[in-house]
Backbone as a chain_set.jsonl record, in Angstrom:
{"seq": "XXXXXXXXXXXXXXXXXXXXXXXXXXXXXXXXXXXXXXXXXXXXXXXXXXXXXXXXXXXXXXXXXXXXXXXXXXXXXXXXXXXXXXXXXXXXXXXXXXXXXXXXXXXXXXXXXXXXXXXXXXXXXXXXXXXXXXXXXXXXXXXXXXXXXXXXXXXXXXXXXXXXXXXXXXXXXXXXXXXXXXXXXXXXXXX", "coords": {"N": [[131.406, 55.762, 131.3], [132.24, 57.424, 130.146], [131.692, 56.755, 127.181], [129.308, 57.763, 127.136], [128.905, 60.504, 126.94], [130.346, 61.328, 124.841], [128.454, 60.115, 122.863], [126.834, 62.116, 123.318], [127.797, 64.56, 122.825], [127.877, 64.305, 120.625], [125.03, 64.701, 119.682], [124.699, 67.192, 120.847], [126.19, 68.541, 118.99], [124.74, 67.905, 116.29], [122.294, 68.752, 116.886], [123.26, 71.379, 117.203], [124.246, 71.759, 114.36], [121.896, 71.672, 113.294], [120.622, 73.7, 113.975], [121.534, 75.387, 112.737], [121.434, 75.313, 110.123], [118.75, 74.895, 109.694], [118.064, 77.752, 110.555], [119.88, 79.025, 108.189], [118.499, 78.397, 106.115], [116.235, 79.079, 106.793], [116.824, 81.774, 106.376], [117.498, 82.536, 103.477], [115.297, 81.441, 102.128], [113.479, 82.576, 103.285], [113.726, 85.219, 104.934], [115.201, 86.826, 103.377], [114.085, 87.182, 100.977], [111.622, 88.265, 102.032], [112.54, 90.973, 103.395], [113.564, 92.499, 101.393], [111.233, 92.304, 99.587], [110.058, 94.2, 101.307], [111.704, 96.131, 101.169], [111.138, 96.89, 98.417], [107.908, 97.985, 99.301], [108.418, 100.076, 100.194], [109.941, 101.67, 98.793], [107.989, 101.972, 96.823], [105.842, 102.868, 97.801], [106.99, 105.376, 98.797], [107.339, 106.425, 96.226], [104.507, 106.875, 95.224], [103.808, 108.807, 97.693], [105.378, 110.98, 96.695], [103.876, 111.417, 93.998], [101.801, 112.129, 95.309], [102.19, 114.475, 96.688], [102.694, 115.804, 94.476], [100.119, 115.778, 93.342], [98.773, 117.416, 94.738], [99.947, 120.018, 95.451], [99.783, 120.657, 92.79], [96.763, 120.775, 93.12], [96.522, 122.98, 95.199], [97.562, 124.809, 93.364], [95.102, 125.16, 91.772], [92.776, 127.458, 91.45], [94.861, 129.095, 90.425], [95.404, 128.413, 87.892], [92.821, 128.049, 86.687], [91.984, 131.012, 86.938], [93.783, 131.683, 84.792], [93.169, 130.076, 83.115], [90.604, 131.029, 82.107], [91.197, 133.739, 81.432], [92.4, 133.302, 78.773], [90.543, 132.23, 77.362], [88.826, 134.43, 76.923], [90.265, 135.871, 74.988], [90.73, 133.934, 72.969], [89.527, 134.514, 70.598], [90.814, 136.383, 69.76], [93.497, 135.32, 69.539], [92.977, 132.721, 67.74], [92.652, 134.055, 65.254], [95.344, 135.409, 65.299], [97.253, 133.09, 65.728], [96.807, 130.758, 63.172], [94.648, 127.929, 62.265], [96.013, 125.325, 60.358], [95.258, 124.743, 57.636], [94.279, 127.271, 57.387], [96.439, 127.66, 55.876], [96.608, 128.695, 53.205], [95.347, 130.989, 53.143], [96.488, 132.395, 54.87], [99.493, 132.148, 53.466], [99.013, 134.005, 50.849], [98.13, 136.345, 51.912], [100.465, 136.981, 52.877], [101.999, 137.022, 51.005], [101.216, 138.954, 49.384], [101.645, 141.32, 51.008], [103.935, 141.381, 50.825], [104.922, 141.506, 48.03], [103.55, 143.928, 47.637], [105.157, 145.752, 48.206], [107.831, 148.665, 47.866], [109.927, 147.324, 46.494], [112.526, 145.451, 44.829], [112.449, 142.08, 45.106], [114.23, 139.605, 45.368], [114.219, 136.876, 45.942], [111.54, 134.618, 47.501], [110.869, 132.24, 49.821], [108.745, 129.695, 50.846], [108.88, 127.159, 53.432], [108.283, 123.611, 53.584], [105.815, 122.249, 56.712], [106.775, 122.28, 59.796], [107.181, 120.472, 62.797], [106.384, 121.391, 66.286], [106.61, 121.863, 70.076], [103.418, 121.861, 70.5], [102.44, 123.274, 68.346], [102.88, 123.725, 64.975], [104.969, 125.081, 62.438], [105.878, 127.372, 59.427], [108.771, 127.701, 58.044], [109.887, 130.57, 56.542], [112.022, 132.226, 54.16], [112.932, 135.668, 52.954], [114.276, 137.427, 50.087], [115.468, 140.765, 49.556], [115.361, 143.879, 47.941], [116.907, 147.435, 47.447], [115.476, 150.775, 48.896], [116.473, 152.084, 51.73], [114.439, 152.922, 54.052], [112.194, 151.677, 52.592], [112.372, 149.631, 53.085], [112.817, 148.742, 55.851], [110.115, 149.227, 56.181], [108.97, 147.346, 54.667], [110.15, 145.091, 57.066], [108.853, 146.143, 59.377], [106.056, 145.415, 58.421], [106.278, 142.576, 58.188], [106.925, 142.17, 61.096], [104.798, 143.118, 62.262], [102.406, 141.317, 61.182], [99.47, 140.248, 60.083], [98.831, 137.401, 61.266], [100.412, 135.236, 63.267], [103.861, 135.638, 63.727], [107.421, 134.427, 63.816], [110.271, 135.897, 63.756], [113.372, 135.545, 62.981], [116.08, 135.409, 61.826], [117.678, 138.877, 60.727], [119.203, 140.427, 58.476], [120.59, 143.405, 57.154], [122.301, 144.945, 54.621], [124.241, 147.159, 52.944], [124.297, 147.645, 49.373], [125.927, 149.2, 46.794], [124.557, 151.54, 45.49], [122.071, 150.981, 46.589], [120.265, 149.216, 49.483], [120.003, 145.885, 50.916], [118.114, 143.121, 51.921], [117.87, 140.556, 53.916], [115.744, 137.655, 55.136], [114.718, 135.756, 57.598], [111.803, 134.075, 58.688], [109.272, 132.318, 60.923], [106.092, 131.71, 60.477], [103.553, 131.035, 62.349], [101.727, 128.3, 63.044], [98.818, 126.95, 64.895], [97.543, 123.203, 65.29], [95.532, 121.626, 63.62], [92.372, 120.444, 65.635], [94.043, 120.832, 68.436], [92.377, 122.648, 70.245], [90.465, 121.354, 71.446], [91.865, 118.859, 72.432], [93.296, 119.995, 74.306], [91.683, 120.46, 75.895], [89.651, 122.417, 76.407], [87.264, 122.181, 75.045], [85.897, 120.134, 76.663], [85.834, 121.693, 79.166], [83.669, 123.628, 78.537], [81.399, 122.585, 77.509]], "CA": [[130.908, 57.09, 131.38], [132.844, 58.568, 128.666], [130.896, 56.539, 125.985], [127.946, 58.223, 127.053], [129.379, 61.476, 127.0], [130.607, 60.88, 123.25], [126.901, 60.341, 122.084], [126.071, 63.314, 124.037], [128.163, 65.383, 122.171], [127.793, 64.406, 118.848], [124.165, 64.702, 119.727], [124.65, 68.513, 121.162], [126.705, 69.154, 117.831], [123.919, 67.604, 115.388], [121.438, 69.851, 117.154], [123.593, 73.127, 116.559], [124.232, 71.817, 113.079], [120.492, 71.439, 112.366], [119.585, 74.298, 114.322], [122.261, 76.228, 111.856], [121.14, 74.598, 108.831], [117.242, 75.663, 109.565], [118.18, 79.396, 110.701], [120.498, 79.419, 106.928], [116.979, 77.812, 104.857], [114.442, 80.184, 107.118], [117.126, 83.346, 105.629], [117.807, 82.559, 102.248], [114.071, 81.068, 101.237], [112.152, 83.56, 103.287], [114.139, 86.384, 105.504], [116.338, 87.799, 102.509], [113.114, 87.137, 100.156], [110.769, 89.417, 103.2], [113.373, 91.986, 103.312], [113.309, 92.683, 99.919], [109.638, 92.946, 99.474], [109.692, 95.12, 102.322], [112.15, 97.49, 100.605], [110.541, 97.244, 97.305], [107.306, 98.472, 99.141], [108.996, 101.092, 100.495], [110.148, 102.418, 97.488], [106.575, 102.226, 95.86], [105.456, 104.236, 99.209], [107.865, 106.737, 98.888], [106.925, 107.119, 94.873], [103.397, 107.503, 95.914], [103.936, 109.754, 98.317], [105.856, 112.117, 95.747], [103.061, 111.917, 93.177], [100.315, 112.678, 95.947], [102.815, 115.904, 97.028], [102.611, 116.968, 92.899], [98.836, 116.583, 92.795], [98.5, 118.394, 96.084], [100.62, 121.218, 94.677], [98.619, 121.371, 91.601], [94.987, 121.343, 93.354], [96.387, 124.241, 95.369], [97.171, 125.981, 91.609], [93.731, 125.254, 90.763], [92.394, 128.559, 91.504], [95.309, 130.051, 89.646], [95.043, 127.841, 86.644], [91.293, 128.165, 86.273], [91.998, 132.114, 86.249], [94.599, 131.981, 83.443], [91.996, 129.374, 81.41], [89.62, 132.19, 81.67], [91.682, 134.659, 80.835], [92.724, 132.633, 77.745], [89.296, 131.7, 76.668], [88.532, 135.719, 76.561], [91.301, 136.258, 73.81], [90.407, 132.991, 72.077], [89.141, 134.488, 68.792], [91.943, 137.383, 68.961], [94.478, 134.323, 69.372], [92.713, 132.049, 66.884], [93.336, 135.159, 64.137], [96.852, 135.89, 64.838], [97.723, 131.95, 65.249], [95.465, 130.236, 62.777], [94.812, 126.401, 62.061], [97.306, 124.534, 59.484], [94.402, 124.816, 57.079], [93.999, 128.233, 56.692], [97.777, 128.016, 55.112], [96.382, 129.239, 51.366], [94.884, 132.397, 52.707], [97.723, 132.891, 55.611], [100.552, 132.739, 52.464], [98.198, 134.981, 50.29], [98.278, 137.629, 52.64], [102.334, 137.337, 53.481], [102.868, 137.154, 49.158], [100.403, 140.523, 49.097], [102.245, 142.423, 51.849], [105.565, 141.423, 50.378], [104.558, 142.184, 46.663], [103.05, 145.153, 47.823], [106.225, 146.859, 48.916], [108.195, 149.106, 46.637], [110.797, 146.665, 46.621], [112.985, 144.028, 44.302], [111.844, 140.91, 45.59], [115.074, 138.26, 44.944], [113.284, 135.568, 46.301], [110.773, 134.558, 48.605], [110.774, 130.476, 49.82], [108.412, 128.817, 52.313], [109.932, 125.704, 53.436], [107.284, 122.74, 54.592], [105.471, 122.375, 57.799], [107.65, 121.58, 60.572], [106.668, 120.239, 64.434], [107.018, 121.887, 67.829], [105.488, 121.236, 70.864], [102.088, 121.954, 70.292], [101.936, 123.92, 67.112], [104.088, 123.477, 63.841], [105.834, 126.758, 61.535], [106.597, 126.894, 58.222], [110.059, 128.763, 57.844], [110.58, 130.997, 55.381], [112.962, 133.406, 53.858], [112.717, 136.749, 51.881], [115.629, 138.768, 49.858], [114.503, 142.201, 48.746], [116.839, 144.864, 47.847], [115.767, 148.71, 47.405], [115.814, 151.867, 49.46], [115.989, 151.65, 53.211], [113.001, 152.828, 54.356], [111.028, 150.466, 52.036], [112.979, 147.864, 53.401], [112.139, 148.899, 57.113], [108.681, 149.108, 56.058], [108.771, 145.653, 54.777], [110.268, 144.098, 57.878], [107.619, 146.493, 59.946], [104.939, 144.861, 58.263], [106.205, 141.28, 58.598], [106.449, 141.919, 62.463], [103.224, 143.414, 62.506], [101.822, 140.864, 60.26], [98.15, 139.523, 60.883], [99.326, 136.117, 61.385], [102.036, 135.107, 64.33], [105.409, 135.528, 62.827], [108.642, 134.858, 64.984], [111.776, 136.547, 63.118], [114.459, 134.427, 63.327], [117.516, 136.238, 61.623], [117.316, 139.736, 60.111], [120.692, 141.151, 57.757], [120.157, 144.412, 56.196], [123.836, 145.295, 54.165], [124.645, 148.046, 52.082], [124.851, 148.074, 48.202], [126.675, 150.536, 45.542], [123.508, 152.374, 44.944], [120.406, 150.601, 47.33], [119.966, 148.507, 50.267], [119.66, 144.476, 50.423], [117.488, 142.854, 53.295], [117.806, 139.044, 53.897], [115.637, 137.589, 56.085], [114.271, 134.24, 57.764], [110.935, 133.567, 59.877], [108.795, 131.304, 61.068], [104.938, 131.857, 60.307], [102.907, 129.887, 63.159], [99.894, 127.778, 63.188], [98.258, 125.386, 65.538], [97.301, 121.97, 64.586], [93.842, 121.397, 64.048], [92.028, 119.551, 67.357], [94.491, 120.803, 69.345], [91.925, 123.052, 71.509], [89.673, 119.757, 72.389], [93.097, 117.99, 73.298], [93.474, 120.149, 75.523], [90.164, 120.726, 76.825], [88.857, 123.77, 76.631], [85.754, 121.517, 74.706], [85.29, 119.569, 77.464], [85.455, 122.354, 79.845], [82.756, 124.766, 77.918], [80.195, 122.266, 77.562]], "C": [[131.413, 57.946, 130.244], [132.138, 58.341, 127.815], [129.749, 57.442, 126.081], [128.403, 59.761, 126.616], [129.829, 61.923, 125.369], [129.542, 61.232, 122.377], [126.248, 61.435, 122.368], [126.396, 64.309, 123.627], [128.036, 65.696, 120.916], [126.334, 64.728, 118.744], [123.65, 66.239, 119.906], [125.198, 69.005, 119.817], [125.794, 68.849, 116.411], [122.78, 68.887, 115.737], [121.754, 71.192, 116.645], [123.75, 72.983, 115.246], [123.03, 72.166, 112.36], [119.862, 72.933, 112.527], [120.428, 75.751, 113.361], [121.868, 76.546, 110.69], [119.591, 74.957, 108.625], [117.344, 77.122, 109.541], [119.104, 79.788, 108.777], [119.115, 79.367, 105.808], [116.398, 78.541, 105.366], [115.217, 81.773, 106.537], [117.537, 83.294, 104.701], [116.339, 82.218, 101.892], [112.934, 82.095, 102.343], [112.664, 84.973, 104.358], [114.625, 87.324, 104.646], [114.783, 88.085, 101.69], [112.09, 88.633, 100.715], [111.578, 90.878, 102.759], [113.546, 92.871, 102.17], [112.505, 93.005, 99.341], [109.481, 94.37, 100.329], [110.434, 96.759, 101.665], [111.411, 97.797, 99.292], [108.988, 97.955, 97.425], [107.661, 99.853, 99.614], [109.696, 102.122, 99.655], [109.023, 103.125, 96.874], [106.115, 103.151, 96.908], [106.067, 105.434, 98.877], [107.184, 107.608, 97.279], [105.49, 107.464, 94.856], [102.902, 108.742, 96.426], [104.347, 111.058, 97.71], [105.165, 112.343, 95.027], [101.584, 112.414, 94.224], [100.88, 114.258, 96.049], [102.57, 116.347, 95.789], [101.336, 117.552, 92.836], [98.591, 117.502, 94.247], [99.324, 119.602, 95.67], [99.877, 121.577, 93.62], [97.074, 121.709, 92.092], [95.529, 122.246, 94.141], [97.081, 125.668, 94.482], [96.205, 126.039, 91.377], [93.237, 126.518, 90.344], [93.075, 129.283, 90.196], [95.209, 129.352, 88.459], [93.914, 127.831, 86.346], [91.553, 129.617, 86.233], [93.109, 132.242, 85.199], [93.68, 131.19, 82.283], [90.859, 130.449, 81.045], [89.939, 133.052, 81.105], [91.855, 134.327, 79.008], [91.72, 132.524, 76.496], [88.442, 133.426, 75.964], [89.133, 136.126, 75.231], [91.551, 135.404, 73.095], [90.416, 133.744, 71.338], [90.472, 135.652, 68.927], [93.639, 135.981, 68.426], [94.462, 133.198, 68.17], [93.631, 133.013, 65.535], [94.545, 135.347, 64.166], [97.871, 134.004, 65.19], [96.811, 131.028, 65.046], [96.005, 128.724, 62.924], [95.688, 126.182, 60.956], [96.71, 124.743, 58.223], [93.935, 125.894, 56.413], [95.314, 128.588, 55.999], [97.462, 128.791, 54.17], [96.157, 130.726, 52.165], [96.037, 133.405, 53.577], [98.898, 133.543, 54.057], [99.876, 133.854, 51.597], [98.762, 136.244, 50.7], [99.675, 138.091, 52.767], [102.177, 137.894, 52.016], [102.12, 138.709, 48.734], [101.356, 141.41, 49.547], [104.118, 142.848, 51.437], [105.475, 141.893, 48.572], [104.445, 143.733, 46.75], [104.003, 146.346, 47.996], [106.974, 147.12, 47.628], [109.658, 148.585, 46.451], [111.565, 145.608, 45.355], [113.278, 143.229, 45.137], [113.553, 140.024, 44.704], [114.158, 137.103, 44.904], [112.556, 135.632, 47.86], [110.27, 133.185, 48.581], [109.996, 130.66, 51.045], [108.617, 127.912, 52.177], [108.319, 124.66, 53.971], [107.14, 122.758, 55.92], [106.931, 121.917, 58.681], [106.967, 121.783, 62.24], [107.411, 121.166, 65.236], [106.254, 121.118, 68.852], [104.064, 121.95, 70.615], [101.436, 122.9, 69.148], [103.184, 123.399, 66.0], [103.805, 124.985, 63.236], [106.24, 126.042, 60.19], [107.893, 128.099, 58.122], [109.727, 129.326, 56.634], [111.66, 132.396, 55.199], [112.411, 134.154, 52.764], [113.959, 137.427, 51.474], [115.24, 139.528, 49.144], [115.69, 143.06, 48.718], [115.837, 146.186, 47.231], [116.408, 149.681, 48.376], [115.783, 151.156, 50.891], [114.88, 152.045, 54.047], [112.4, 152.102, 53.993], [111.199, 149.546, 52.777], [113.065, 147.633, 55.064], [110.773, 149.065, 57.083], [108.477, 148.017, 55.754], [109.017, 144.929, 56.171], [108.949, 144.709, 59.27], [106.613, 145.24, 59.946], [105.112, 143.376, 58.718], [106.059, 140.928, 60.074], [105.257, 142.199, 62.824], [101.919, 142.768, 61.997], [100.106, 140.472, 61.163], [97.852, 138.381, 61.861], [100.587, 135.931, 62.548], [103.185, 134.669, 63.893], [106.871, 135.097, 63.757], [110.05, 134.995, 64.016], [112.599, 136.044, 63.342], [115.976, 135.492, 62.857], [116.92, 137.392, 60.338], [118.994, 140.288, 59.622], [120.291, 142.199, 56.507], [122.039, 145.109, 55.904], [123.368, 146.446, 52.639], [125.339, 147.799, 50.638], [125.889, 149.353, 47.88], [125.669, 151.535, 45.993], [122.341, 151.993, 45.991], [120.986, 149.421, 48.057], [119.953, 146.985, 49.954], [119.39, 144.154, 51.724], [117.69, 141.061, 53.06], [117.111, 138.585, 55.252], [114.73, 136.432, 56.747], [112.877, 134.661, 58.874], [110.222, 132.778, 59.76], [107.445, 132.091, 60.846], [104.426, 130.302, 61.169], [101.822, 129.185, 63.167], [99.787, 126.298, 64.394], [98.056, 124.357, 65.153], [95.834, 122.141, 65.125], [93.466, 120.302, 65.258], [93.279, 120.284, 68.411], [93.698, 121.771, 70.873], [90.858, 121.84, 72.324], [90.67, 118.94, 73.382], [93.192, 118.401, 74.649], [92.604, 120.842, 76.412], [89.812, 121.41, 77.19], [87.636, 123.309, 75.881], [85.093, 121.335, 75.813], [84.803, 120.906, 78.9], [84.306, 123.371, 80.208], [81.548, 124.163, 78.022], [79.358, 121.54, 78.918]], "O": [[130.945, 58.929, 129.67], [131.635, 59.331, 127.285], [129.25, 57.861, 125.037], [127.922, 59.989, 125.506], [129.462, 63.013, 124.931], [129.48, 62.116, 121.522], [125.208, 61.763, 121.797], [125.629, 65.254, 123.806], [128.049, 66.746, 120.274], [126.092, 65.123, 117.604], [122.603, 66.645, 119.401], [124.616, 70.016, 119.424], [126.1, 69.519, 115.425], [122.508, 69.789, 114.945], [121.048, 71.949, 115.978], [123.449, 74.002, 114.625], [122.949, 72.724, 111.266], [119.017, 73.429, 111.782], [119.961, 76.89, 113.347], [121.871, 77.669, 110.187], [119.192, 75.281, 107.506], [116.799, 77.754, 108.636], [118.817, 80.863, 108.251], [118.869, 80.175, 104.913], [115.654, 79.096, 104.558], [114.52, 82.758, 106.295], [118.35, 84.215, 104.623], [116.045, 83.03, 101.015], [111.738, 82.239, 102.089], [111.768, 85.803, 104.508], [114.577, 88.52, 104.934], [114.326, 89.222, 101.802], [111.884, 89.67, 100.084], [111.177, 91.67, 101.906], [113.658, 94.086, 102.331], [112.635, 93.91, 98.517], [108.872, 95.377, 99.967], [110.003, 97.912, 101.662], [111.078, 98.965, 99.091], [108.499, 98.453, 96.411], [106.924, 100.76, 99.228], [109.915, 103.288, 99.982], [108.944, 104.299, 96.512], [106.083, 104.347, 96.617], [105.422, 106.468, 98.707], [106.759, 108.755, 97.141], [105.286, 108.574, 94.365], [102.035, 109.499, 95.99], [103.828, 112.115, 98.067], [105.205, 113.549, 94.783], [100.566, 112.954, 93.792], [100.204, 115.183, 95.599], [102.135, 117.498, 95.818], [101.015, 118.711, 92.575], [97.883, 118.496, 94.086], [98.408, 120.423, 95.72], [99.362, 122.689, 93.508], [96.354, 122.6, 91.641], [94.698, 123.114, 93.875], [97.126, 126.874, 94.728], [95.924, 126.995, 90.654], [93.195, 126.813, 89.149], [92.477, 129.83, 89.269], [94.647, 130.149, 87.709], [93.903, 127.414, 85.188], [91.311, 129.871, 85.053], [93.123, 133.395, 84.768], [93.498, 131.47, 81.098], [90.362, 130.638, 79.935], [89.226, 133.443, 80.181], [91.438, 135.109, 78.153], [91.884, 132.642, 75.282], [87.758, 133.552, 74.948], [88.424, 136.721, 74.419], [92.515, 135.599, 72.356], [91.589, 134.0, 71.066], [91.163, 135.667, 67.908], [94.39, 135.894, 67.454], [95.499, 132.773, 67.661], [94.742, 132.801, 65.049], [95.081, 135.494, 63.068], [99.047, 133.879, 64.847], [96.121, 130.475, 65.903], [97.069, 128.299, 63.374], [96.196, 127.247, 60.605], [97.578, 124.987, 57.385], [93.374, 125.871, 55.318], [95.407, 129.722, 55.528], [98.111, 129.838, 54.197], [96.859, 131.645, 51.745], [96.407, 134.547, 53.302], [99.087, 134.701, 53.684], [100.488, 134.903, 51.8], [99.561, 136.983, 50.125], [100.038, 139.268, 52.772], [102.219, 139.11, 51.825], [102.551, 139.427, 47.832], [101.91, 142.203, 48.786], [104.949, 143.746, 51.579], [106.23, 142.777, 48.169], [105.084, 144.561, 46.101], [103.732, 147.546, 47.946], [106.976, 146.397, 46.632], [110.55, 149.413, 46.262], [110.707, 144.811, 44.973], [114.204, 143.406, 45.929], [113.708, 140.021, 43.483], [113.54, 136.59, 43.971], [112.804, 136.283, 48.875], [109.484, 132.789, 47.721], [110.265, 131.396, 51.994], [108.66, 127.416, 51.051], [107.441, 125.156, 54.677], [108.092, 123.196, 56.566], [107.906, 121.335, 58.207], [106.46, 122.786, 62.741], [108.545, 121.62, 65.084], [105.53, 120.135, 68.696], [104.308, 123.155, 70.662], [100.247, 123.203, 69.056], [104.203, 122.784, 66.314], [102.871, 125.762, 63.431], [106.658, 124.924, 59.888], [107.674, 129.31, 58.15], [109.301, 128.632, 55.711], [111.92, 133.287, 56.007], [111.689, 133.707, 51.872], [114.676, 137.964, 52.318], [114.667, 139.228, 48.097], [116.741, 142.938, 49.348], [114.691, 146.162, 46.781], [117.589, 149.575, 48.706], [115.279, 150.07, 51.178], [114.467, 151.18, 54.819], [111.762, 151.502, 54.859], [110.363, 148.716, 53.135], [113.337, 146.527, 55.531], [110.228, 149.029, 58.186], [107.724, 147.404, 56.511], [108.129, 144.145, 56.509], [108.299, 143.916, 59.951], [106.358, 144.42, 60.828], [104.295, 142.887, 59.499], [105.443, 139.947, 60.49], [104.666, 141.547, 63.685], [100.78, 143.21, 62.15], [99.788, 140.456, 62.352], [97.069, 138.31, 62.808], [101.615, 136.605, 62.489], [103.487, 133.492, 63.7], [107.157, 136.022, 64.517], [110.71, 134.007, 63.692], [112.658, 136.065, 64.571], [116.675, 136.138, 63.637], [116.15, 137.137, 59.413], [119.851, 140.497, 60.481], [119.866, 141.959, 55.377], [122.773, 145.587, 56.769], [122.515, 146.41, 51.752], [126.562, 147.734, 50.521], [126.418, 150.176, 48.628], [125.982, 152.343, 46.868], [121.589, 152.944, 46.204], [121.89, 148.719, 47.603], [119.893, 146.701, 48.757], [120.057, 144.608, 52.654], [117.612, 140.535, 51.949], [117.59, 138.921, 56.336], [113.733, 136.289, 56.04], [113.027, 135.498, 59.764], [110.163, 132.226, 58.662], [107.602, 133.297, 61.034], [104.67, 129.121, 60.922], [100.799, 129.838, 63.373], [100.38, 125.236, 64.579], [98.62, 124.382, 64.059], [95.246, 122.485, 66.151], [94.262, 119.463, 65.679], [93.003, 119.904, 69.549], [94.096, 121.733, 72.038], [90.657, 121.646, 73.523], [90.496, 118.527, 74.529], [93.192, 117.762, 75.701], [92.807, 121.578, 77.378], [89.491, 121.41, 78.378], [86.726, 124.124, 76.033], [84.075, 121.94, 76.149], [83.696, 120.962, 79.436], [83.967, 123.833, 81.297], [80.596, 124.789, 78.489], [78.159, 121.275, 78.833]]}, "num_chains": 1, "name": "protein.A"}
């Protein structure tokens, strides 16, 4: 009776081995594998879910972003004129080298530097040093803020000579890049 008992055990302990040895192969080649998928769609769900919440936030801007494109599209040509294309550079500098000639001023120097990028338009820097009375030389920087063209003033230093004034002074002159109103679809929207 014992012999039997022997085989009966080693027979109960092969079973739990095997039935160990299947439950380890069914969670390493397909429970850990599952699990894993399952989080990775759960991730993609979730990122989903966050870009549906953006455009659902933006279609209830629509309204207000379709009245600022209108608004926009009204003051097109005043906006075109005071920030032109890259293209009309020759007649843009023209006009600066007039307004700055024009003044009753000694002109040191007057540099524009090459284009340079932004986001969606590029500037050409430049600097002016004029020296003279001070009024003139508040009538010059007048005019440059008031210019035709979209100017942004960067640094202004007006110091005191012996005898007359000295102005030093940096800005940017702005322009769009040509295509950029198709890019951003005020073409497509018009026609």
């Amino acid at each position: 009776m014992m012999t039997e008992k022997k085989p009966m055990a080693t027979t109960y302990v092969a079973i739990i081995l095997l039935i160990v040895v299947v439950g380890l192969l069914y969670w390493f080649f397909f429970l850990k594998p599952g699990l894993a998928k399952i989080d990775d769609l759960r991730e993609a769900n979730l990122s989903e879910e966050q870009e549906i919440a953006t455009l659902e936030s933006r279609l209830a801007q629509k309204k207000e972003t379709e009245s600022r494109w209108e608004a926009a599209r009204k003051n097109e040509d005043f906006l075109r004129t005071k920030v032109p294309e890259a293209s009309a550079l020759p007649e843009v500098l023209g006009a600066l080298e007039e307004l700055i000639f024009s003044a009753k001023l000694d002109i040191g120097s007057l540099n524009a530097y090459e284009f340079q990028d932004a986001e969606g338009y590029c500037f050409i820097p430049v600097s002016i040093s004029a020296k003279g009375k001070m009024d003139d030389l508040l009538v010059l920087l007048e005019g440059i803020e008031q210019f035709a063209h979209q100017s942004l003033v960067d640094n202004v230093r007006l110091e005191e000579d012996s005898d007359s004034h000295r102005l030093n002074l940096n800005f940017d002159l702005v322009f769009y890049l040509e295509g950029q109103a198709e890019a951003m679809g005020t073409a497509e929207e018009t026609g």
